[in-house]
PyMOL Python script that loads the backbone (N, CA, C, O; Angstrom):
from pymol import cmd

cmd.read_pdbstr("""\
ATOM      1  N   UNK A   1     -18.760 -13.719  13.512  1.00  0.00           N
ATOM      2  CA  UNK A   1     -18.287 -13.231  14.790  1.00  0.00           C
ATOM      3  C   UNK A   1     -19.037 -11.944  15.131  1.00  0.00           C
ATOM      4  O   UNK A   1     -19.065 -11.073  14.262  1.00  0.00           O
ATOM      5  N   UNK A   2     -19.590 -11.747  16.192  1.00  0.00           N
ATOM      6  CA  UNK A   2     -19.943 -10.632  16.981  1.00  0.00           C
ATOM      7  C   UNK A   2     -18.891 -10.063  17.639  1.00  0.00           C
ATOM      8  O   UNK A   2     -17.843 -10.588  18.014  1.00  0.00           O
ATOM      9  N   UNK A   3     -19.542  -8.150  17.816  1.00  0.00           N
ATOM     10  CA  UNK A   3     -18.344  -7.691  18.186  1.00  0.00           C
ATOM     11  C   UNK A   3     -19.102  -6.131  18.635  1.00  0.00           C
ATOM     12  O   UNK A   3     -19.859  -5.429  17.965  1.00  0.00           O
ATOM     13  N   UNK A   4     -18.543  -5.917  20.083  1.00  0.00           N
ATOM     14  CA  UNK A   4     -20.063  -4.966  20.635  1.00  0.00           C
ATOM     15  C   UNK A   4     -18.938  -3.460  20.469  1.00  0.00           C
ATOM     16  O   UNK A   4     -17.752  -3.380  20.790  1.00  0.00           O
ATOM     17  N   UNK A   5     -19.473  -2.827  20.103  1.00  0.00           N
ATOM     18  CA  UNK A   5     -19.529  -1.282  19.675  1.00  0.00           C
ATOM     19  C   UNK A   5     -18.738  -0.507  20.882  1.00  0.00           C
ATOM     20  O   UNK A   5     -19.302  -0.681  21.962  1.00  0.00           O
ATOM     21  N   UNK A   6     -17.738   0.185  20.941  1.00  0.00           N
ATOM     22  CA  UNK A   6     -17.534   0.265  22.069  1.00  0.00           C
ATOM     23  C   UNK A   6     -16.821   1.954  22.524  1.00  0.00           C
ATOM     24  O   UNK A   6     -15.715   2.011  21.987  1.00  0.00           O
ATOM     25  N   UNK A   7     -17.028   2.889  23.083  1.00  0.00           N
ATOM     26  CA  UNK A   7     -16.616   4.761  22.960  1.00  0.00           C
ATOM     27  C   UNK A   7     -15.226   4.295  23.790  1.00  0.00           C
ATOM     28  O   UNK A   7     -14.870   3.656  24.780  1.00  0.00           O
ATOM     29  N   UNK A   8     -14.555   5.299  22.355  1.00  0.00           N
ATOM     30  CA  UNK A   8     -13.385   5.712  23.093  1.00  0.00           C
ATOM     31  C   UNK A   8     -12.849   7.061  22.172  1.00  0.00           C
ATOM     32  O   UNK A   8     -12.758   7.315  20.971  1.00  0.00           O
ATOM     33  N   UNK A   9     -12.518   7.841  23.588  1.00  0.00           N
ATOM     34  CA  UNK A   9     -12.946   9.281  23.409  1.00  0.00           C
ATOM     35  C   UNK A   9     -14.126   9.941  22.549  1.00  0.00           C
ATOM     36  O   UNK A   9     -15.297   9.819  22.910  1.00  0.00           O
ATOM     37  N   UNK A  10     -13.841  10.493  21.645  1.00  0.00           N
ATOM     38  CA  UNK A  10     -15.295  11.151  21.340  1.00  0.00           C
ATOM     39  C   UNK A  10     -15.828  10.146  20.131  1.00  0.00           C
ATOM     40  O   UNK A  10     -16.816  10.425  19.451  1.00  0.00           O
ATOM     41  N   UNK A  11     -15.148   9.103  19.980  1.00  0.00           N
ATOM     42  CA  UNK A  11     -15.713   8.379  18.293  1.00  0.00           C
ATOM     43  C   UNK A  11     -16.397   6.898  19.293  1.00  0.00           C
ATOM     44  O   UNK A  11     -16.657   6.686  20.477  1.00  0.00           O
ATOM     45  N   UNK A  12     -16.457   6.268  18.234  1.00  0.00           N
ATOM     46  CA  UNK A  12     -16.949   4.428  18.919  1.00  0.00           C
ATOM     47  C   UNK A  12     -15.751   3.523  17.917  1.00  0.00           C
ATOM     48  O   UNK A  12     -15.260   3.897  16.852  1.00  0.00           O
ATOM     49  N   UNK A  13     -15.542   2.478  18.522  1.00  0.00           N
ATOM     50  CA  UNK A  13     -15.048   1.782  17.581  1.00  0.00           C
ATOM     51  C   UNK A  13     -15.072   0.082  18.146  1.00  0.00           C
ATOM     52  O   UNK A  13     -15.327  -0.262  19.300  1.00  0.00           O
ATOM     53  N   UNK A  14     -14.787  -0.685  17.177  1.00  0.00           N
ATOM     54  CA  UNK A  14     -14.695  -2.312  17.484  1.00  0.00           C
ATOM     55  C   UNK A  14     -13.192  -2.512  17.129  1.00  0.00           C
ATOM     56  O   UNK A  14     -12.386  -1.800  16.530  1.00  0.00           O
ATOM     57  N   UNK A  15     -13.118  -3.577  17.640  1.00  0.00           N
ATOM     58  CA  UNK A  15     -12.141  -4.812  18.285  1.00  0.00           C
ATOM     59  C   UNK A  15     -12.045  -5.836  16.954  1.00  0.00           C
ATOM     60  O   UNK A  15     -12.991  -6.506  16.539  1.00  0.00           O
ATOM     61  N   UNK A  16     -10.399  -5.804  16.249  1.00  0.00           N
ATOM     62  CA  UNK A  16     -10.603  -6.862  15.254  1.00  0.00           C
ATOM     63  C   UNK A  16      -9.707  -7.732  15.797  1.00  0.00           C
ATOM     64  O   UNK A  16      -8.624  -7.220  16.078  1.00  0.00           O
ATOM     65  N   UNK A  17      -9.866  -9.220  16.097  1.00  0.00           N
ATOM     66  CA  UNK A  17      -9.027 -10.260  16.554  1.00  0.00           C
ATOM     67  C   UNK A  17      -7.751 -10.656  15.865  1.00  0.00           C
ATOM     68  O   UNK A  17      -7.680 -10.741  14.639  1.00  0.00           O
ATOM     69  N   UNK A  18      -6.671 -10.916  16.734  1.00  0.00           N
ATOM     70  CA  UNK A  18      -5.599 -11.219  16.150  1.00  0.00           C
ATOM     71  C   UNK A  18      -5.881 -11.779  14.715  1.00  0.00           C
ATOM     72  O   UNK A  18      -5.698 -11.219  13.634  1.00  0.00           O
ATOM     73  N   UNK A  19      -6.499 -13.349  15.050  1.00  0.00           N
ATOM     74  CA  UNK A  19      -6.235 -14.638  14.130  1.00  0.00           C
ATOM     75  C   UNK A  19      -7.324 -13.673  13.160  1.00  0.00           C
ATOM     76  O   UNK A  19      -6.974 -13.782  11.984  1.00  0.00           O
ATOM     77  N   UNK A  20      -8.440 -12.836  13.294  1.00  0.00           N
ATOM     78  CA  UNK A  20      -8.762 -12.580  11.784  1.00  0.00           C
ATOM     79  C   UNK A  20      -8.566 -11.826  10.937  1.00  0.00           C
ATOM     80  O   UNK A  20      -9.008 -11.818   9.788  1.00  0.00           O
ATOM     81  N   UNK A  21      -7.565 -10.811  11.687  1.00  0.00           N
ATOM     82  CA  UNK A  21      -6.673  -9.938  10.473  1.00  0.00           C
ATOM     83  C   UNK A  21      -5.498 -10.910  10.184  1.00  0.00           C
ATOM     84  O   UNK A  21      -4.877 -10.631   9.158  1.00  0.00           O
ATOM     85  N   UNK A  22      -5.047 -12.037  10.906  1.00  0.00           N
ATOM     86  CA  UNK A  22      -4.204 -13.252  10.202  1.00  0.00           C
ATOM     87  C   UNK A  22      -4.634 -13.903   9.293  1.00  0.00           C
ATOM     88  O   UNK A  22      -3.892 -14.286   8.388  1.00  0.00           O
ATOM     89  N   UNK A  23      -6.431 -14.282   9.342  1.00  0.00           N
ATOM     90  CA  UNK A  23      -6.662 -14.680   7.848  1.00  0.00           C
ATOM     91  C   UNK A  23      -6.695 -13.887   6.825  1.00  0.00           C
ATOM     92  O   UNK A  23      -6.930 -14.391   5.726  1.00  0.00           O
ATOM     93  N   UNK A  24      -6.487 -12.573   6.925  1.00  0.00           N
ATOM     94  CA  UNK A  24      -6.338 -12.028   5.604  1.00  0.00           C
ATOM     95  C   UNK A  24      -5.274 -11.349   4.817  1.00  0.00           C
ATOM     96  O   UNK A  24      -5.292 -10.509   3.917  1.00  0.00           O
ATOM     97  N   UNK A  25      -4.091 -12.166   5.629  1.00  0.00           N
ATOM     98  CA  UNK A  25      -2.607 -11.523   5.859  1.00  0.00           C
ATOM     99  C   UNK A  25      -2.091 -10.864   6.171  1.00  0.00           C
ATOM    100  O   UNK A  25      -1.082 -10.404   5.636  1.00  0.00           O
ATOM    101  N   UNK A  26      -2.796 -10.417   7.606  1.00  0.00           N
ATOM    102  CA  UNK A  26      -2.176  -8.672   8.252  1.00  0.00           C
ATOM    103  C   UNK A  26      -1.112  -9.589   9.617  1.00  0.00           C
ATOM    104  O   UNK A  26      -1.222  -9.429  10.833  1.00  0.00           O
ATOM    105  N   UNK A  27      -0.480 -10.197   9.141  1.00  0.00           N
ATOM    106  CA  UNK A  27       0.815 -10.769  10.643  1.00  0.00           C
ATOM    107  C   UNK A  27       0.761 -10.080  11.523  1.00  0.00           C
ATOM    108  O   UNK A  27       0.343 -10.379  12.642  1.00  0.00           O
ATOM    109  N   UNK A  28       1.326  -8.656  11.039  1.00  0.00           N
ATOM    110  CA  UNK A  28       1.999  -7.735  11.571  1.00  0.00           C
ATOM    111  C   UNK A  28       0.920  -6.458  11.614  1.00  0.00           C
ATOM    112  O   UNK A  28       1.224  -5.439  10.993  1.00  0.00           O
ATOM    113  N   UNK A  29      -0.299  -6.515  12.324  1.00  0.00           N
ATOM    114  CA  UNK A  29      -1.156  -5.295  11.526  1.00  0.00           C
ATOM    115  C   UNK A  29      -1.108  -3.542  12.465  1.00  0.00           C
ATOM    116  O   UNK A  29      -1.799  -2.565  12.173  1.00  0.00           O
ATOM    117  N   UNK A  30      -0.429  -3.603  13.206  1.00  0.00           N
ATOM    118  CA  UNK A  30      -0.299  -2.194  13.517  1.00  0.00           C
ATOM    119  C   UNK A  30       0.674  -1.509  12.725  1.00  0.00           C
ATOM    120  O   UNK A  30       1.794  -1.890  12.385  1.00  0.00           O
ATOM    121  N   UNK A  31      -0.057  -0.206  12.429  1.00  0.00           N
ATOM    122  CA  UNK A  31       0.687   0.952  11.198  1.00  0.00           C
ATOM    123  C   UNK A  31      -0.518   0.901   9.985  1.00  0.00           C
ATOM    124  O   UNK A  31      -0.871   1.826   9.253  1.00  0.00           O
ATOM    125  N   UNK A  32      -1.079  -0.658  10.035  1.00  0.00           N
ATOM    126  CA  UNK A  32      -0.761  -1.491   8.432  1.00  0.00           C
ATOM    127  C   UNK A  32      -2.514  -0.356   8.289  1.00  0.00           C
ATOM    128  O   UNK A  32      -3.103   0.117   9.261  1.00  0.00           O
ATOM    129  N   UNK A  33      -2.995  -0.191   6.627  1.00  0.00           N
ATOM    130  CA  UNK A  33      -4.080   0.561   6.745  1.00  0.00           C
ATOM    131  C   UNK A  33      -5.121  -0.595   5.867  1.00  0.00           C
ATOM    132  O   UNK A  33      -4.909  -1.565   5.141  1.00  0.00           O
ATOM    133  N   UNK A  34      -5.950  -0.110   6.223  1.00  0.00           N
ATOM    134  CA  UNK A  34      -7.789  -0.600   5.877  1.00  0.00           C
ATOM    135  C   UNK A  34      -8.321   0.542   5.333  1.00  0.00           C
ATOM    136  O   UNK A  34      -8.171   1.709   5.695  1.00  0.00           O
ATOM    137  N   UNK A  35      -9.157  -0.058   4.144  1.00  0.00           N
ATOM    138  CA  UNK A  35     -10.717   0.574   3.445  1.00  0.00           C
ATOM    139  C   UNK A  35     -11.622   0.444   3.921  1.00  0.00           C
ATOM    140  O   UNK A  35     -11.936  -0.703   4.240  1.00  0.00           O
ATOM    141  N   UNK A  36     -12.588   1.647   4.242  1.00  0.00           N
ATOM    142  CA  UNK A  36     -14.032   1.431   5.408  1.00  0.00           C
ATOM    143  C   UNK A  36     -14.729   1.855   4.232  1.00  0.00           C
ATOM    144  O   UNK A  36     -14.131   2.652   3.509  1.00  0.00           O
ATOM    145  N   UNK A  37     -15.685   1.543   3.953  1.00  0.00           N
ATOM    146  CA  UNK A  37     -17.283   1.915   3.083  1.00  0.00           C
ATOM    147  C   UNK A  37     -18.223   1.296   3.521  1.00  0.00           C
ATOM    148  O   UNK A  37     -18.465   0.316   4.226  1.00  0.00           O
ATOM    149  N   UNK A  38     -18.934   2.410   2.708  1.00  0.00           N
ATOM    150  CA  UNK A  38     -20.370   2.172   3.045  1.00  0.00           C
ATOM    151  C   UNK A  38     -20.872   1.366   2.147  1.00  0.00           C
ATOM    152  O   UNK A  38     -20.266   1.530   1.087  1.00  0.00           O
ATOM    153  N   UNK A  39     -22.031   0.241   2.030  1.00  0.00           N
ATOM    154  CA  UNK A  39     -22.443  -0.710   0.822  1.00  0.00           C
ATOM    155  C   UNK A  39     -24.026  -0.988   0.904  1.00  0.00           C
ATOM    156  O   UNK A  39     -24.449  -2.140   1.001  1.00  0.00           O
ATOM    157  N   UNK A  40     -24.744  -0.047   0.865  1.00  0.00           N
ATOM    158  CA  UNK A  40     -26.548  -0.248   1.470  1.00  0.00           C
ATOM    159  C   UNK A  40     -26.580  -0.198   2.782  1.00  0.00           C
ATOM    160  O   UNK A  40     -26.610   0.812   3.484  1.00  0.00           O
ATOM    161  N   UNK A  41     -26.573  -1.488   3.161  1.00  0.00           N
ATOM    162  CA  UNK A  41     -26.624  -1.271   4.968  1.00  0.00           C
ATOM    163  C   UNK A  41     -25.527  -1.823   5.482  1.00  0.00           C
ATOM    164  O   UNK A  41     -25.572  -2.427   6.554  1.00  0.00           O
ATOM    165  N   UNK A  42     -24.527  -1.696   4.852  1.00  0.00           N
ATOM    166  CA  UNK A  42     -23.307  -2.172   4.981  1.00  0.00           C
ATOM    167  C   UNK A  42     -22.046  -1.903   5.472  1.00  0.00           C
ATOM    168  O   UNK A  42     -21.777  -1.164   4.526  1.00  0.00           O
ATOM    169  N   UNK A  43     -20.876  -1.862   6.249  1.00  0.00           N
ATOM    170  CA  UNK A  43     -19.606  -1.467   6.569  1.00  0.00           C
ATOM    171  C   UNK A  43     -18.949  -2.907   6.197  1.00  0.00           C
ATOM    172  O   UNK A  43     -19.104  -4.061   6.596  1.00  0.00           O
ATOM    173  N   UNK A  44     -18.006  -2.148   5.075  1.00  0.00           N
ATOM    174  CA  UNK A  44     -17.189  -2.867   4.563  1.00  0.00           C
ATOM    175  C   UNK A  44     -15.642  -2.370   4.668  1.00  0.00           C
ATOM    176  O   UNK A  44     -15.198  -1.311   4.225  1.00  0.00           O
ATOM    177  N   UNK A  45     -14.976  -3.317   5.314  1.00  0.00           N
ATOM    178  CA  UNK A  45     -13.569  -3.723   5.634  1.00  0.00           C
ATOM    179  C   UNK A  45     -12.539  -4.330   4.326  1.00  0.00           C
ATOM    180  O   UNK A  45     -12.816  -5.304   3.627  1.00  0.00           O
ATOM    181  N   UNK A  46     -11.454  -3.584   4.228  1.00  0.00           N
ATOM    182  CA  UNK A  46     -10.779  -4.212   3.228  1.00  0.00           C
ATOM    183  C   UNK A  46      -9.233  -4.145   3.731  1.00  0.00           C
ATOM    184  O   UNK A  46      -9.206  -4.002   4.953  1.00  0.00           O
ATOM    185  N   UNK A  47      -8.350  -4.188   3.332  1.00  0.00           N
ATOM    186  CA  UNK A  47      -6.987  -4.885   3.581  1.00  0.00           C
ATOM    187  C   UNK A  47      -6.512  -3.808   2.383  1.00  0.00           C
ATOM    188  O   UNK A  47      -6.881  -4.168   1.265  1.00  0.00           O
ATOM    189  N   UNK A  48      -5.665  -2.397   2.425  1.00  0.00           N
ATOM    190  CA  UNK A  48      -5.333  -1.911   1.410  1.00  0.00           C
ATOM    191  C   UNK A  48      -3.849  -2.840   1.634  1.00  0.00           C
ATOM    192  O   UNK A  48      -3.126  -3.128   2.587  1.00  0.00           O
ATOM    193  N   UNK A  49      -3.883  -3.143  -0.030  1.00  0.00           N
ATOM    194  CA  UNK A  49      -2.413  -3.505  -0.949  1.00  0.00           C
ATOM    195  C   UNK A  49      -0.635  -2.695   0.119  1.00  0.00           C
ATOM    196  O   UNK A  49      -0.441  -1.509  -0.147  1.00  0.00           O
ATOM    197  N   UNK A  50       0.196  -3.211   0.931  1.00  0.00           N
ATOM    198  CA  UNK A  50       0.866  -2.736   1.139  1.00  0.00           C
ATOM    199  C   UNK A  50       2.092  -1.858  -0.278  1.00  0.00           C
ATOM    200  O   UNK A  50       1.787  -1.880  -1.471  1.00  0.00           O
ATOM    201  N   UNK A  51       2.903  -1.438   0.052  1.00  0.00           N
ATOM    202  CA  UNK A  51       4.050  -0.607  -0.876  1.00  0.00           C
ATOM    203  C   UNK A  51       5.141  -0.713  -0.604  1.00  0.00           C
ATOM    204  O   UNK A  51       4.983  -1.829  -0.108  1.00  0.00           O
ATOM    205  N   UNK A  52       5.848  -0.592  -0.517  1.00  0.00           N
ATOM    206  CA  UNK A  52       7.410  -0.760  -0.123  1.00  0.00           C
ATOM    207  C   UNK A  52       7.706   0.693  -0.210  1.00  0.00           C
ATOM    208  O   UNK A  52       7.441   1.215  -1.293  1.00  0.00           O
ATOM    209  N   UNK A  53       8.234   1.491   0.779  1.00  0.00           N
ATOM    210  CA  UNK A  53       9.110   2.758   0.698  1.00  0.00           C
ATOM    211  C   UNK A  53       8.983   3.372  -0.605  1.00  0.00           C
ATOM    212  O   UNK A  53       8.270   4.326  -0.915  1.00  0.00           O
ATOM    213  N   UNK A  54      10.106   2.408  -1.635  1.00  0.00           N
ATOM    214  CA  UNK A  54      11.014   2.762  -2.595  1.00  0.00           C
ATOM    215  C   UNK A  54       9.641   2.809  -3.829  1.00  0.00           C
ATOM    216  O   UNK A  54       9.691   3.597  -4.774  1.00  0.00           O
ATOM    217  N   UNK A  55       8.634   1.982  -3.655  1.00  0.00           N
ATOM    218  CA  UNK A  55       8.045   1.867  -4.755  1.00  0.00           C
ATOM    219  C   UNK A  55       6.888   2.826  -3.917  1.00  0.00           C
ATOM    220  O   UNK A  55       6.271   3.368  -4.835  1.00  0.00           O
ATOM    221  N   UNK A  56       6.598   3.057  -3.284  1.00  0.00           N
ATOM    222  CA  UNK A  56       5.677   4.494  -2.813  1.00  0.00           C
ATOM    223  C   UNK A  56       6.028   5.610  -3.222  1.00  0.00           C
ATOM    224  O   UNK A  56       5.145   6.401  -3.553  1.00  0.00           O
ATOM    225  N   UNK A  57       7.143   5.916  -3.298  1.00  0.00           N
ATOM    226  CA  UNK A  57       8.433   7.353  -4.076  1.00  0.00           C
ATOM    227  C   UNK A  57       8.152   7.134  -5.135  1.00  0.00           C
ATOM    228  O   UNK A  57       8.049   8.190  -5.758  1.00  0.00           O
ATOM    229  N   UNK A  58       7.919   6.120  -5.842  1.00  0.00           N
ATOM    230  CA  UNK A  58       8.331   6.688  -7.601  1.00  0.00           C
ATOM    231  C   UNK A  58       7.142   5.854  -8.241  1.00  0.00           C
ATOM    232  O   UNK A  58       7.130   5.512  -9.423  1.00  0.00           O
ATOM    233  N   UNK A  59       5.684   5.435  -6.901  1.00  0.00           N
ATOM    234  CA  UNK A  59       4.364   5.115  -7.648  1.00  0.00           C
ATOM    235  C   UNK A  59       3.791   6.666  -8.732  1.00  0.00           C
ATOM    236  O   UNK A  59       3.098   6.299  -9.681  1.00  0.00           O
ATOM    237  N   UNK A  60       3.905   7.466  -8.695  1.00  0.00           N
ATOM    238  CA  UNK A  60       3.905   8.811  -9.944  1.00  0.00           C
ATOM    239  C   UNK A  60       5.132   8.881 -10.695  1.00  0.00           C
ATOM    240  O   UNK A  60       5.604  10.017 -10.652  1.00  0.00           O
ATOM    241  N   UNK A  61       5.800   8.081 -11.356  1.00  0.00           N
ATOM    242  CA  UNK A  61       7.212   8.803 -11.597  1.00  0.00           C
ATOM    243  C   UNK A  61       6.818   7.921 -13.286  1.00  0.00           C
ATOM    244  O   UNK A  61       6.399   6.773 -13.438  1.00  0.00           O
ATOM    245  N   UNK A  62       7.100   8.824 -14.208  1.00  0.00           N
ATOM    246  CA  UNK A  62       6.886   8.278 -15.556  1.00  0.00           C
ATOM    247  C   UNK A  62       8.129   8.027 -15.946  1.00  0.00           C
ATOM    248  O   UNK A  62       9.007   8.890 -15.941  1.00  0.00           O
ATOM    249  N   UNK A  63       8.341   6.560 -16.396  1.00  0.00           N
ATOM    250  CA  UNK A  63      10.039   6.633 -17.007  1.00  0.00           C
ATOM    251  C   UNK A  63       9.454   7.436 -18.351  1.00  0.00           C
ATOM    252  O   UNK A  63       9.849   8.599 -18.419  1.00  0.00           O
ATOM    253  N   UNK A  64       8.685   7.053 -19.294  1.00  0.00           N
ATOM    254  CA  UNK A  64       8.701   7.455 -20.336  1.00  0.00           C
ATOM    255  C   UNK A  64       9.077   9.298 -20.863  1.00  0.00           C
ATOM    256  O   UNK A  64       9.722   9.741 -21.814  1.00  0.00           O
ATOM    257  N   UNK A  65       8.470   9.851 -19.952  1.00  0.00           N
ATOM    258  CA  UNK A  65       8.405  11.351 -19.479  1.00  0.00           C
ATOM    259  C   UNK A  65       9.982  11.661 -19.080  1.00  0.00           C
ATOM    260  O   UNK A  65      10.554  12.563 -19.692  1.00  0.00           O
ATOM    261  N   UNK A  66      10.476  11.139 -18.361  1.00  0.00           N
ATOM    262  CA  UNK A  66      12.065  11.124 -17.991  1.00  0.00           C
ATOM    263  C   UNK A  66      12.524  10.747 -19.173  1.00  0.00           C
ATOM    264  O   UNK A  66      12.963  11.700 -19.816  1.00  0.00           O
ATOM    265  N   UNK A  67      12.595   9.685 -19.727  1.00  0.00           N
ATOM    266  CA  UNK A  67      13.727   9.473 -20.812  1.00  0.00           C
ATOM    267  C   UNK A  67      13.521  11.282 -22.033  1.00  0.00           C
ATOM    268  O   UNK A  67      14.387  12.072 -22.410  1.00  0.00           O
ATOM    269  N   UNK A  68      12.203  11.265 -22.236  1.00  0.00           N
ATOM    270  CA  UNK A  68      12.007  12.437 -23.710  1.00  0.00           C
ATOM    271  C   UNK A  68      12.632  13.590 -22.888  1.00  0.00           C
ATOM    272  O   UNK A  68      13.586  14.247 -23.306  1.00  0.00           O
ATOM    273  N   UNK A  69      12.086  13.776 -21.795  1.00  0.00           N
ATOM    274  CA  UNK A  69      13.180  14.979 -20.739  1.00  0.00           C
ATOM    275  C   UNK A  69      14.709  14.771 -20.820  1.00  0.00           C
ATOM    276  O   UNK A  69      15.324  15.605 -20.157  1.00  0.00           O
ATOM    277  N   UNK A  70      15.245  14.141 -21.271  1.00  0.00           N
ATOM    278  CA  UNK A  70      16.683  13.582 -20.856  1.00  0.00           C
ATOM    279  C   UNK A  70      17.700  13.357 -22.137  1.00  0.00           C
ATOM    280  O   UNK A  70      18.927  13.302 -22.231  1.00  0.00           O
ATOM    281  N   UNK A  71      16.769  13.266 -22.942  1.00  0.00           N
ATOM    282  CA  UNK A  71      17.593  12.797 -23.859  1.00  0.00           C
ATOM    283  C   UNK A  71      18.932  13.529 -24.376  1.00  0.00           C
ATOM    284  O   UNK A  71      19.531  12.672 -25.026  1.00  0.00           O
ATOM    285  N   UNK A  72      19.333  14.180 -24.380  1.00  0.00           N
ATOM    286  CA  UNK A  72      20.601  14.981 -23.930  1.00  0.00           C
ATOM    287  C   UNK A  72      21.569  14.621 -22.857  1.00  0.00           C
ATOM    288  O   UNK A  72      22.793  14.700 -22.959  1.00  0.00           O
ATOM    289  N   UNK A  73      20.850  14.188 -21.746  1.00  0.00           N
ATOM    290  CA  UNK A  73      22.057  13.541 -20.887  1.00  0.00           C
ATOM    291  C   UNK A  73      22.897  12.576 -20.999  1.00  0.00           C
ATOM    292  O   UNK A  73      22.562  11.697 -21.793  1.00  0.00           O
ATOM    293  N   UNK A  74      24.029  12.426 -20.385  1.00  0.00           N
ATOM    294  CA  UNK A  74      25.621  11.781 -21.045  1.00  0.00           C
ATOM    295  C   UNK A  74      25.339  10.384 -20.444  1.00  0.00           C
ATOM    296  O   UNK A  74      25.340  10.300 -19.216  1.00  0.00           O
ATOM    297  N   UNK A  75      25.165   9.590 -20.975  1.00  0.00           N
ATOM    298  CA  UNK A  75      24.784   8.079 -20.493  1.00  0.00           C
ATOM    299  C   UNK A  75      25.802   7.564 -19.552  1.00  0.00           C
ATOM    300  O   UNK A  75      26.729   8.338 -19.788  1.00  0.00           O
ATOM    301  N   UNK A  76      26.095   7.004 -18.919  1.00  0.00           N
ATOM    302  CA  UNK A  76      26.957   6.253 -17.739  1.00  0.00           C
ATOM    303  C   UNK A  76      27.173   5.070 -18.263  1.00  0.00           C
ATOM    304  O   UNK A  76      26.185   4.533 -18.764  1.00  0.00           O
ATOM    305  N   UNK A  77      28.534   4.296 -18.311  1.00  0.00           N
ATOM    306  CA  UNK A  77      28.255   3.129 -18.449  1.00  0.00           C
ATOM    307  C   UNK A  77      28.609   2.210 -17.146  1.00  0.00           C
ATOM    308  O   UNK A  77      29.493   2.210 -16.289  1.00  0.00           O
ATOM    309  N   UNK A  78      27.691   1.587 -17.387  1.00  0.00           N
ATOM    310  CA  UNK A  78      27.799   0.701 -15.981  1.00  0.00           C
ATOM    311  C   UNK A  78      28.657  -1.050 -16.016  1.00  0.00           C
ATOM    312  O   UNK A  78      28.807  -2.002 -15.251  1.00  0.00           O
ATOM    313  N   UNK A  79      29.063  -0.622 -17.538  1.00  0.00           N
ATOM    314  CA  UNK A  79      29.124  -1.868 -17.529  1.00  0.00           C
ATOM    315  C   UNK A  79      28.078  -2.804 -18.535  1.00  0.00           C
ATOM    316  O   UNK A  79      27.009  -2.375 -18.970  1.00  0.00           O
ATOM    317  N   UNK A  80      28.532  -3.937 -18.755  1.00  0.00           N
ATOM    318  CA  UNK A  80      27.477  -5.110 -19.961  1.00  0.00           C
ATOM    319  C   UNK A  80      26.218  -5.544 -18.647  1.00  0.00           C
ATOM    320  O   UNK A  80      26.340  -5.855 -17.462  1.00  0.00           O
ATOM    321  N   UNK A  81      24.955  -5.362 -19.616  1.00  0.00           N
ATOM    322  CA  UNK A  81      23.796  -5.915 -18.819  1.00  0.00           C
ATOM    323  C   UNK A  81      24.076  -6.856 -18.218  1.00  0.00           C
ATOM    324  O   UNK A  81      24.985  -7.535 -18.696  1.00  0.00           O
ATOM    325  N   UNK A  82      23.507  -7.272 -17.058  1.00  0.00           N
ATOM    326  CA  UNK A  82      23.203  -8.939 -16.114  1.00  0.00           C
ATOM    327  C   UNK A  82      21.714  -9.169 -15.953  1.00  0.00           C
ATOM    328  O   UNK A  82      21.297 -10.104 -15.269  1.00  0.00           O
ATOM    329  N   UNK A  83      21.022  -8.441 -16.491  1.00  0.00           N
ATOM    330  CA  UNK A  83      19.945  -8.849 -15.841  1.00  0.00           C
ATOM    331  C   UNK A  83      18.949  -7.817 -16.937  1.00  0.00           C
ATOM    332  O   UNK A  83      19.235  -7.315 -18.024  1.00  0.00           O
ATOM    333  N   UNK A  84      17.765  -7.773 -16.166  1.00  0.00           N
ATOM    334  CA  UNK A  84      16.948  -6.839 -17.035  1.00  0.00           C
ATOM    335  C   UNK A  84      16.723  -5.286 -17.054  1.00  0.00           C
ATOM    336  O   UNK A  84      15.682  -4.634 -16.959  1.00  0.00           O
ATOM    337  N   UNK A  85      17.547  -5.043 -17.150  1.00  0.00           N
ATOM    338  CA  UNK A  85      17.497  -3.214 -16.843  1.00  0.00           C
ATOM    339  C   UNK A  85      17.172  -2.382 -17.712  1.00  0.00           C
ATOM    340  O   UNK A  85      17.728  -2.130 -18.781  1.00  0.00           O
ATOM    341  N   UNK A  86      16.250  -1.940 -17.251  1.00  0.00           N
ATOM    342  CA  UNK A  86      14.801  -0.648 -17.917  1.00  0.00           C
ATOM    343  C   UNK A  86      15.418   0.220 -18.166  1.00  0.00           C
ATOM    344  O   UNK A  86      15.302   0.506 -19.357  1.00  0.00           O
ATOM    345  N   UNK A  87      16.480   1.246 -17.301  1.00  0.00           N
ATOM    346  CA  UNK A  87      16.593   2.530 -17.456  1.00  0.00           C
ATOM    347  C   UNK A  87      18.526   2.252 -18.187  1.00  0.00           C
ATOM    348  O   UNK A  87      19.200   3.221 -18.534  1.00  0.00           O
TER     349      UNK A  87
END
""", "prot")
cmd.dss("prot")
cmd.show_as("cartoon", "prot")
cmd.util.cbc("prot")
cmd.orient("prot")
């Protein structure tokens, strides 16, 4: 596909078509973000990995580092396992 270069305000930019950010699973692609590089003579487009909120908050969060920090704290019981629970 061709796709002509086009100024808006002080930068340039192109036009990506619905259906071909649909082939690469962007449904929904406003907000959503892209990788631009450079590759020889190249501009390369990529599709960054979405996150969920909850797992964006605690992508730095070490359980291991928390538990040796903690170990003193009064455990909770929640009750007999159902499932697989880490912490």
């Amino acid at each position: 596909m061709q796709v002509k270069i086009t100024k808006w305000g002080n930068s340039q930019g192109i036009r990506l078509s619905k259906s071909m950010l649909a082939s690469i699973g962007m449904i929904n692609p406003v907000g959503q973000r892209l990788e631009i590089s450079v590759e020889k003579d190249k501009i390369v487009i990529e599709k960054v990995p979405s996150m969920s909120k909850l797992a964006e908050r605690f992508k730095n969060f070490d359980s291991d580092c928390y538990r040796k920090s903690n170990r003193d704290a009064k455990a909770f019981d929640w009750g007999i396992n159902v499932g697989k629970e880490l912490l």
